[in-house]
C-alpha positions as CSV (number, residue, x, y, z in Angstrom):
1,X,-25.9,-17.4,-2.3
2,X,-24.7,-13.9,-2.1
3,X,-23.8,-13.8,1.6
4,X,-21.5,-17.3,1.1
5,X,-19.5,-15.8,-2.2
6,X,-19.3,-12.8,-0.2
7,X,-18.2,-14.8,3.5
8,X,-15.7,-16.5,1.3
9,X,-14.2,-13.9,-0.5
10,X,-13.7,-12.3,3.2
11,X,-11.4,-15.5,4.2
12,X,-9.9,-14.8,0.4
13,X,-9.2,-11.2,1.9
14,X,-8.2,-11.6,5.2
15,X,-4.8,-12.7,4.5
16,X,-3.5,-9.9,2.4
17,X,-5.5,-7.0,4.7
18,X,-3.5,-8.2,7.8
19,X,-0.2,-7.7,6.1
20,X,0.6,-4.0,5.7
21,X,-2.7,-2.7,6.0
22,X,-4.3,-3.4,9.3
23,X,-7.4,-1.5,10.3
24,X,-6.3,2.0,11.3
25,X,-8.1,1.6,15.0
26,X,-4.8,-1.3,15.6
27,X,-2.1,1.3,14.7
28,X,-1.5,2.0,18.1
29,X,-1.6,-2.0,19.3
30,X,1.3,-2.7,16.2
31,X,3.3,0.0,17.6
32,X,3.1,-1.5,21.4
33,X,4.6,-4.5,20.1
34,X,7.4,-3.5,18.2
35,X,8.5,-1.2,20.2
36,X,12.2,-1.6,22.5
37,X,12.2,-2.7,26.0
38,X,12.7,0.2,28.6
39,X,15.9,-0.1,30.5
40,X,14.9,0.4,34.2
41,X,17.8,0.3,37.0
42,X,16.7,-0.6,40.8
43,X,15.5,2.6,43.0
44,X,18.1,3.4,45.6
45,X,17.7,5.6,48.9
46,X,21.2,7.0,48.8
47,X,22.3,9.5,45.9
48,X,24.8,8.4,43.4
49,X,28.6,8.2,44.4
50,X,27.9,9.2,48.1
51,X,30.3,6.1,50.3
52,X,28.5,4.4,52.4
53,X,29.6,5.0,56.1
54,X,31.4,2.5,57.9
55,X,31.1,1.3,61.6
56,X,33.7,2.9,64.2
57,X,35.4,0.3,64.6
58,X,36.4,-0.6,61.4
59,X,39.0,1.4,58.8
60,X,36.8,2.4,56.3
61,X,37.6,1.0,52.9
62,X,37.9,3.8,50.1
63,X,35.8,3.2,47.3
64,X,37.2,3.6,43.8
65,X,35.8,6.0,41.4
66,X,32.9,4.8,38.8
67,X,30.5,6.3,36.1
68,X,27.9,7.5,37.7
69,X,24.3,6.1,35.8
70,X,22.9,7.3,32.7
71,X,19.3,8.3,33.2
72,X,16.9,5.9,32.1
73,X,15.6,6.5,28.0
74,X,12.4,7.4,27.8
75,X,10.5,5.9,24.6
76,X,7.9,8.5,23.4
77,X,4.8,6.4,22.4
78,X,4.7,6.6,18.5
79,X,1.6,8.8,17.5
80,X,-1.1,7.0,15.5
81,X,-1.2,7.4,11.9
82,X,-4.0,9.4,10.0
83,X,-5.9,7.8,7.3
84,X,-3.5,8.3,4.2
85,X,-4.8,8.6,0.8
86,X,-2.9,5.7,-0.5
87,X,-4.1,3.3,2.5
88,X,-7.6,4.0,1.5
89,X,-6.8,3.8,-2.1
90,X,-5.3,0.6,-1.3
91,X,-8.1,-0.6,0.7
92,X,-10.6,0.3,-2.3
93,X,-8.0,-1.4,-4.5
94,X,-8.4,-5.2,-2.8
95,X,-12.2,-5.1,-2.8
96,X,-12.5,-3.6,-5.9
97,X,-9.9,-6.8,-7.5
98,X,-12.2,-9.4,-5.8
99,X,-14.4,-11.4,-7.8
100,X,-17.6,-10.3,-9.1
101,X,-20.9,-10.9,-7.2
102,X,-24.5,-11.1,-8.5
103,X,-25.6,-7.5,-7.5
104,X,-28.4,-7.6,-5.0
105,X,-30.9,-5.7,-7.7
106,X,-30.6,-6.8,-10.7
107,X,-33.6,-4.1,-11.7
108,X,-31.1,-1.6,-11.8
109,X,-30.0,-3.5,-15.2
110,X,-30.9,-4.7,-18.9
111,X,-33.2,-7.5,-19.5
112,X,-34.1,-7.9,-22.8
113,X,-33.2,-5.0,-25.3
114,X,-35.9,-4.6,-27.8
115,X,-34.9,-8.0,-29.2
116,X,-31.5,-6.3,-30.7
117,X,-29.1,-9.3,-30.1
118,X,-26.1,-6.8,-30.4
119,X,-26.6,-6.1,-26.7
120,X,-27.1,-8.8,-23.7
121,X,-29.9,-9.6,-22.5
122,X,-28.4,-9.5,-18.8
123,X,-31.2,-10.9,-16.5
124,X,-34.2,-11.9,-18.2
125,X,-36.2,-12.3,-14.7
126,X,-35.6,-8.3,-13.9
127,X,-38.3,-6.4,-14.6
128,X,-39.4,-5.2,-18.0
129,X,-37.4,-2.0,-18.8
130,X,-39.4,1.1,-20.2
131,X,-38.3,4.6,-21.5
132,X,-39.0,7.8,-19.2
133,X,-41.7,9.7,-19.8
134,X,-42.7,13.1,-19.4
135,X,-43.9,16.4,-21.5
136,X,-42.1,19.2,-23.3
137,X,-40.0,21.6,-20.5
138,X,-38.9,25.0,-21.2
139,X,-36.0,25.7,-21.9
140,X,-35.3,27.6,-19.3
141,X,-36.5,25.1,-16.8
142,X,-33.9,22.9,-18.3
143,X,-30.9,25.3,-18.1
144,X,-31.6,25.8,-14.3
145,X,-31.3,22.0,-14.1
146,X,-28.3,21.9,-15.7
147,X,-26.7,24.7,-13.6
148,X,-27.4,22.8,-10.7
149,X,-25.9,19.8,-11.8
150,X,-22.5,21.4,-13.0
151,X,-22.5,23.3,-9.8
152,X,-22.9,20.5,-7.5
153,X,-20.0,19.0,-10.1
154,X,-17.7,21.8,-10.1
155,X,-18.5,24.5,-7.4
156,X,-19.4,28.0,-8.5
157,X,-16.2,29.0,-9.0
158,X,-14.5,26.7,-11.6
159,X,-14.6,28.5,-15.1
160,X,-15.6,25.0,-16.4
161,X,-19.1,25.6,-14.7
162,X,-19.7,28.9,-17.0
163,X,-18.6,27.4,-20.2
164,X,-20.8,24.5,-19.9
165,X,-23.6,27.2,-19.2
166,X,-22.4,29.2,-22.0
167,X,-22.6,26.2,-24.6
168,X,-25.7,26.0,-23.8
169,X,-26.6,29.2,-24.2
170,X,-24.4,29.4,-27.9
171,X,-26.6,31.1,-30.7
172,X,-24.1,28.5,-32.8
173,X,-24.6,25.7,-30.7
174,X,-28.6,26.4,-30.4
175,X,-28.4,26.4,-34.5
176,X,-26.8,22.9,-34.1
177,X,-28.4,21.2,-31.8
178,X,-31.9,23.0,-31.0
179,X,-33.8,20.8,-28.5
180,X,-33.1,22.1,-25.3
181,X,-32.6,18.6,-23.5
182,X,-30.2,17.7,-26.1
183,X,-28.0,20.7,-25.8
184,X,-28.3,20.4,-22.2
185,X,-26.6,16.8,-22.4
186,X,-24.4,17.9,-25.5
187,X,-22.8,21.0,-23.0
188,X,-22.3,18.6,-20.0
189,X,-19.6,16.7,-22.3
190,X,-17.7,19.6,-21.3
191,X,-17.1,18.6,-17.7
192,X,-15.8,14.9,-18.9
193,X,-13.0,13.2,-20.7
194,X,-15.3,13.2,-23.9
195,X,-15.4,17.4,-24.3
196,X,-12.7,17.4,-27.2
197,X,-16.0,16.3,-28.9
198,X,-17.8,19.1,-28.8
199,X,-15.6,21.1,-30.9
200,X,-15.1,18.3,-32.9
201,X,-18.9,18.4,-33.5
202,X,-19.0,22.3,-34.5
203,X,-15.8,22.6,-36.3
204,X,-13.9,19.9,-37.7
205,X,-16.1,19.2,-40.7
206,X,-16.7,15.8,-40.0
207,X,-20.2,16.4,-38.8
208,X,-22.9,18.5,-40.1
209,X,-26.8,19.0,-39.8
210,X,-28.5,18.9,-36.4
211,X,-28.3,16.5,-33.1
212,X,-31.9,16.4,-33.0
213,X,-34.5,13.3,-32.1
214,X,-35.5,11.2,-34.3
215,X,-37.3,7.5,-35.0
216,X,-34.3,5.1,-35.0
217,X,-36.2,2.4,-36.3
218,X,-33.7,0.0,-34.1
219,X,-33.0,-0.2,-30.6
220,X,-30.2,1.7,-30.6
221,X,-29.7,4.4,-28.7
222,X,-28.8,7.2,-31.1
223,X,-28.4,6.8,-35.6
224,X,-25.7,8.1,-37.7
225,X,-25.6,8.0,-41.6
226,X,-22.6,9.7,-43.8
227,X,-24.0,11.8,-46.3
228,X,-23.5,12.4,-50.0
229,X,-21.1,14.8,-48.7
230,X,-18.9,12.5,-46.9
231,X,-20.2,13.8,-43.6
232,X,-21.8,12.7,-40.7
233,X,-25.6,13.2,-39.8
234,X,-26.6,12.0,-36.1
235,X,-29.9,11.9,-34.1
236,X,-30.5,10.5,-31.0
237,X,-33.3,8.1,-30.8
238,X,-36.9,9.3,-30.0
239,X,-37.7,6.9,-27.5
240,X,-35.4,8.9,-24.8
241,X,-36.8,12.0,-25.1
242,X,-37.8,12.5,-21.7
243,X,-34.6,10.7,-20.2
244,X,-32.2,12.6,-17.9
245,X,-30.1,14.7,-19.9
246,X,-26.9,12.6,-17.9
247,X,-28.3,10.0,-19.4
248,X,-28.1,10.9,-22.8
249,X,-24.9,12.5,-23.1
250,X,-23.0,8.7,-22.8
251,X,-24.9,8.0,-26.3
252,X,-24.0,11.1,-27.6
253,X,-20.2,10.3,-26.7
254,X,-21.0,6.8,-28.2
255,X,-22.6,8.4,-30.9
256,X,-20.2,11.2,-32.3
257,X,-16.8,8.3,-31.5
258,X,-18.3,6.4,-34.2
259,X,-17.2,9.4,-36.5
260,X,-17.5,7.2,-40.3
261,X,-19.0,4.0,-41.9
262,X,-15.9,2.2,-41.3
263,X,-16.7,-0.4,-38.4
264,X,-14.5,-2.5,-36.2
265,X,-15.3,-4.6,-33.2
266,X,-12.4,-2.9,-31.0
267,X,-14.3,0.3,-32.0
268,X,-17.5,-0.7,-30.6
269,X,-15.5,-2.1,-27.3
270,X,-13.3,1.5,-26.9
271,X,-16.4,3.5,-27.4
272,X,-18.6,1.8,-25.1
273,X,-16.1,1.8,-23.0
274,X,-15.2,5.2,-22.8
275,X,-19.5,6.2,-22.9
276,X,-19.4,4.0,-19.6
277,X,-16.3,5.8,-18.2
278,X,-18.4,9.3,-18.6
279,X,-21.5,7.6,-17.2
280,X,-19.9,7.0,-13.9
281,X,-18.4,10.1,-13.8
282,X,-22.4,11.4,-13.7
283,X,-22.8,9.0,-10.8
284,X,-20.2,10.2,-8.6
285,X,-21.6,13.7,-9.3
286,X,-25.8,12.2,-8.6
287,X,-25.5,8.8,-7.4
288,X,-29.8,9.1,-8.2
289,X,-29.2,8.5,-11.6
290,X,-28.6,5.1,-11.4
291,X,-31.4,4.2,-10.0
292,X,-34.2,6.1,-11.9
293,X,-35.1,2.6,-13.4
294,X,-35.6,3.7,-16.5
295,X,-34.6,2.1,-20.0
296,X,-31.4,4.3,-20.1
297,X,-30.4,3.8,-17.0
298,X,-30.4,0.2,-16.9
299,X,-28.8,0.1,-20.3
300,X,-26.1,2.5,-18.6
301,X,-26.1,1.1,-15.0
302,X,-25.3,-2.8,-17.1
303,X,-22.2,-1.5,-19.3
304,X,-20.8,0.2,-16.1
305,X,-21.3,-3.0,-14.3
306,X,-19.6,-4.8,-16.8
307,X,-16.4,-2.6,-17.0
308,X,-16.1,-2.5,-13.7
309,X,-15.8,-6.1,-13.5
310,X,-13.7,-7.0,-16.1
311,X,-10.3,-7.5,-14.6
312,X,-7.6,-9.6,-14.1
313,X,-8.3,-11.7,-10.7
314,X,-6.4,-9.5,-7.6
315,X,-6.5,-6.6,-9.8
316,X,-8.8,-3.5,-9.4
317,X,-7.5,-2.0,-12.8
318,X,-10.2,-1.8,-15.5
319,X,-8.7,-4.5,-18.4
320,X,-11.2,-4.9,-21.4
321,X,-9.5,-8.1,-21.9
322,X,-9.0,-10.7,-19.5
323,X,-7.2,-14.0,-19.6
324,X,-8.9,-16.2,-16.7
325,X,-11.8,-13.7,-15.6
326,X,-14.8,-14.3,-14.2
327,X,-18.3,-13.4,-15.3
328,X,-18.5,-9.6,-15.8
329,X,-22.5,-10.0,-15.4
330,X,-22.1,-12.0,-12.5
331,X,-25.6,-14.2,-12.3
332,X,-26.6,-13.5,-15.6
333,X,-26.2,-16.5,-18.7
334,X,-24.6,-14.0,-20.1
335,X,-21.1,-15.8,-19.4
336,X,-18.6,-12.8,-20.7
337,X,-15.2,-12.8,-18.9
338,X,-14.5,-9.6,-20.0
339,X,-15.5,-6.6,-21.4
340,X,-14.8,-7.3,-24.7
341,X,-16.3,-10.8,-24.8
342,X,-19.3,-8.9,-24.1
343,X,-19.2,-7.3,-27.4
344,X,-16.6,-8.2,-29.7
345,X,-17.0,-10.6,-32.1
346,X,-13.5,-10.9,-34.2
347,X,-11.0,-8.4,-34.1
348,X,-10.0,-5.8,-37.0
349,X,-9.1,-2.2,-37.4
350,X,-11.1,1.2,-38.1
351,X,-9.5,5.0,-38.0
352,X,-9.9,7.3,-35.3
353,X,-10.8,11.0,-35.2
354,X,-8.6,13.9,-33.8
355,X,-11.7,14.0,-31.1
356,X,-11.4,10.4,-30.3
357,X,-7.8,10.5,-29.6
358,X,-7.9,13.7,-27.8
359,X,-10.3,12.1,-25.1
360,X,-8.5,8.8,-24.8
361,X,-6.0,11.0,-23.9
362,X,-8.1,12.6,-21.1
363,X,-9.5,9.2,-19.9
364,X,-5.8,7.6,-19.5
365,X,-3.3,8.3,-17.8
366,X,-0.9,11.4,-18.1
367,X,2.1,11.0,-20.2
368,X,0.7,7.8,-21.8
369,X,1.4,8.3,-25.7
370,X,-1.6,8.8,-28.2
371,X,0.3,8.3,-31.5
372,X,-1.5,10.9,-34.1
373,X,-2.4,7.7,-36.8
374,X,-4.1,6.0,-33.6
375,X,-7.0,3.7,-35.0
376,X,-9.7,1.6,-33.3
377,X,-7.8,-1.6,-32.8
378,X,-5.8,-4.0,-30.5
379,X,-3.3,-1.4,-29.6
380,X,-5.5,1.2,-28.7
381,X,-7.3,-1.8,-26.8
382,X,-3.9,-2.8,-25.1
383,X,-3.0,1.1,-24.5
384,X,-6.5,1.1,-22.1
385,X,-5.8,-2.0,-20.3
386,X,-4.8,-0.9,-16.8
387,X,-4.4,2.6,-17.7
388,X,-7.2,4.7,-16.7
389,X,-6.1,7.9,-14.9
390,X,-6.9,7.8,-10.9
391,X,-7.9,11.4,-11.3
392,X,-10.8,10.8,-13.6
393,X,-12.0,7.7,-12.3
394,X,-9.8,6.2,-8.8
395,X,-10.8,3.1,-6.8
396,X,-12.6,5.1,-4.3
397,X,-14.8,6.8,-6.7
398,X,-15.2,3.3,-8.5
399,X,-16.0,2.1,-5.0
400,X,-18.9,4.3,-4.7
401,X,-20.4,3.2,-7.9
402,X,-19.9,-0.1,-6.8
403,X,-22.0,0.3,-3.5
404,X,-24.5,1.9,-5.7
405,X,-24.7,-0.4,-8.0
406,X,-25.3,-3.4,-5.4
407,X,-22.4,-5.0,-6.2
408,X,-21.5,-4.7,-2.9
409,X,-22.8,-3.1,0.5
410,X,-21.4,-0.6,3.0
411,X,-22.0,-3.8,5.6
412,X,-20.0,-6.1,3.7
413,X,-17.0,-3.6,3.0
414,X,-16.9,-3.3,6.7
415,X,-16.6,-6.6,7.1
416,X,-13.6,-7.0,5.1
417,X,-12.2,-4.0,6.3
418,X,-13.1,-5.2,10.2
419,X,-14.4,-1.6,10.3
420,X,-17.4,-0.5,12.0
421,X,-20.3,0.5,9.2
422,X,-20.3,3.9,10.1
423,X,-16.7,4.4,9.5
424,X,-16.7,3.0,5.9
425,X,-19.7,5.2,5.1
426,X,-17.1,8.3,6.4
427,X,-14.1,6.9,5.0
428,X,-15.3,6.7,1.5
429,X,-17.9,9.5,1.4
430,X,-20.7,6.8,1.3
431,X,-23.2,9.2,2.7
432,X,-25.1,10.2,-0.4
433,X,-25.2,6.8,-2.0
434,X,-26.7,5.4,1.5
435,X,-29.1,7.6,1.1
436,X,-30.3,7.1,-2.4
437,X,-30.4,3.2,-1.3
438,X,-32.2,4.0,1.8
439,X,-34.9,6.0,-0.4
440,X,-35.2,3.0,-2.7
441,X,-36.0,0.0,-0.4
């Protein structure tokens, strides 16, 4: 079933990749055949405006003056182009708009969720889902982890990579958040859209108390509860203790968005949207996360999934809602055409905290306005449609997490691209995620 929805979405392709983006190997062919005619004039043994001799016998004839001939134009043959950044952006662009395909391992995503019908029960035949486990690590064990991360993120030499170490290290931020695999995922905010949140979380007065585990008593990832004081008290849930600290830090961005009591369904949409966006920006850094096949990675891997499918048909922006769109969880009976069908219920309103505005701001894209009385609604929804900033998440690093995901494969990109294998796996800086497939077959 997969290899005909993808064999037909190649004929769907086809048309639109031969006009004004042909493989880069036929540059040099295009060129040959627009290219001018060379003028040519016939060889001759005896040099230009020399007169011909006559015979003896015979008066010679003068012959009248003429412009002697041009030298023939000589058409240099045009050079072939490089790869451009916006061909390959425009490449990613067309198989990124295409319609969703059942990903080839559906174990990579949710099946049933603790019974907790707020989220989908994507495909019940995957495999049952189970937390990591693991024992208590040092703490130092943990910060050498993180360093690597953030290094491998940033390079050594970005200041960003010392202040997320530094967090960590914070006698203020050790007070508020003491477990060392929680801080470690609370400091890595600061190398995503979502780190306006940590000061937020240490200043601002809207939260107080620890980020600390705790029993949940739902399935939900983390708890909040608003205090006597008017402030907010949040723990993340027990169950993902031992989880990848990456992994936690999108329910701590889900966790601290949801900043009151006050509840909307375009709030839950925005903030699981923008804990997905964060997500994949983990995966472009460690494409292994996503396949650690644990609980919180397939609850992860399934909401990135499902933003990366929902958009308009042709279109490889991100659109949470979509008139006409196919099934964001392609496969599943989950039939949501978008992303918000997957969660939303009814519409409404609910404010928005400084933090939350300040990293919509970072997620979209520059210039777009983030009025100050912003609130979790349809025009915040509207202001995301389509407007996600290239530099924080562009179609070739959505590509990647597409390949990754087994949405689609390296093979079936060349195809489309009528590109040897090889050569996708160079253009798009496939290499890593390749290998992380390779490992898990």
């Amino acid at each position: 079933m997969r290899g005909a929805s993808i064999i037909s979405l190649c004929l769907l392709l086809l048309g639109s990749l031969v006009s004004g983006c042909a493989p880069f190997g036929n540059a040099s062919q295009a060129s040959e055949a627009t290219r001018p005619p060379t003028a040519t004039s016939a060889p001759s043994a005896t040099p230009p405006n020399t007169p011909t001799p006559a015979p003896a016998s015979v008066t010679p004839t003068p012959t009248p003056p003429g412009p002697a001939p041009t030298a023939t134009p000589t058409v240099a043959p045009e050079p072939e182009p490089e790869p451009t950044m916006p061909s390959i952006w425009d490449r990613a662009k067309k198989i990124l708009g295409m319609a969703p395909v059942k990903p080839a391992n559906v174990n990579l995503f949710m099946t049933d969720y603790l019974e907790q019908p707020v989220y989908p029960e994507a495909y019940p035949k995957a495999e049952p889902m189970e937390p990591a486990t693991g024992v208590e690590r040092a703490s130092e064990e943990i910060r050498a982890e993180l360093e690597a991360f953030v290094t491998k993120a940033l390079g050594e030499d970005d200041p960003r990579a010392g202040e997320t170490l530094a967090l960590f290290d914070d006698p203020r931020v050790i007070e508020r958040v003491p477990d060392a695999q929680l801080r470690a995922a609370f400091a890595l905010l600061n190398i995503t859209i979502a780190a306006p949140l940590i000061d937020e979380y240490l200043d601002s007065g809207i939260h107080a108390g620890t980020l600390d585990w705790r029993e949940t008593g739902w399935a939900f990832t983390e708890a909040a509860v608003t205090g006597e004081d008017g402030k907010r008290y949040t723990s993340m849930s027990e169950r993902y203790r031992y989880e990848h600290f990456a992994h936690v830090a999108p329910s701590i961005v889900h966790a601290l968005l949801h900043h009151d009591d006050r509840f909307s369904y375009p709030e839950d949409v925005i903030v699981l949207a923008v804990a997905s966006v964060t997500y994949m920006q983990f995966l472009v850094i460690e494409p292994e996360l996503a396949h650690h096949g644990t609980e919180l990675s397939r609850f992860n891997n399934t909401f990135a999934m499902a933003l990366l499918n929902s958009h308009h048909p042709g279109s490889a922006d991100i659109t949470l809602v979509v008139r006409g769109g196919t099934s964001v969880l392609p496969g599943s009976p989950v039939d949501a055409p978008d992303f918000w069908s997957l969660i939303a219920r009814d519409q409404g309103s609910s404010p928005m905290s400084p933090g939350a505005r300040a990293t919509l701001e970072n997620m979209l894209m520059p210039g777009t306005p983030i009025p100050s009385d912003l609130a979790f609604g349809q025009a915040a929804v509207d202001l995301i449609d389509g407007n996600i900033d290239s530099s924080v998440l562009g179609p070739v690093e959505r590509l990647r997490v597409s390949v990754l995901l087994t949405m689609i494969t390296s093979a079936e990109i060349a195809v489309l691209l009528d590109m040897p294998e090889d050569e996708v796996i160079d253009l798009y800086g496939l290499q890593e995620v390749e290998a992380v497939l390779a490992a898990r077959r």
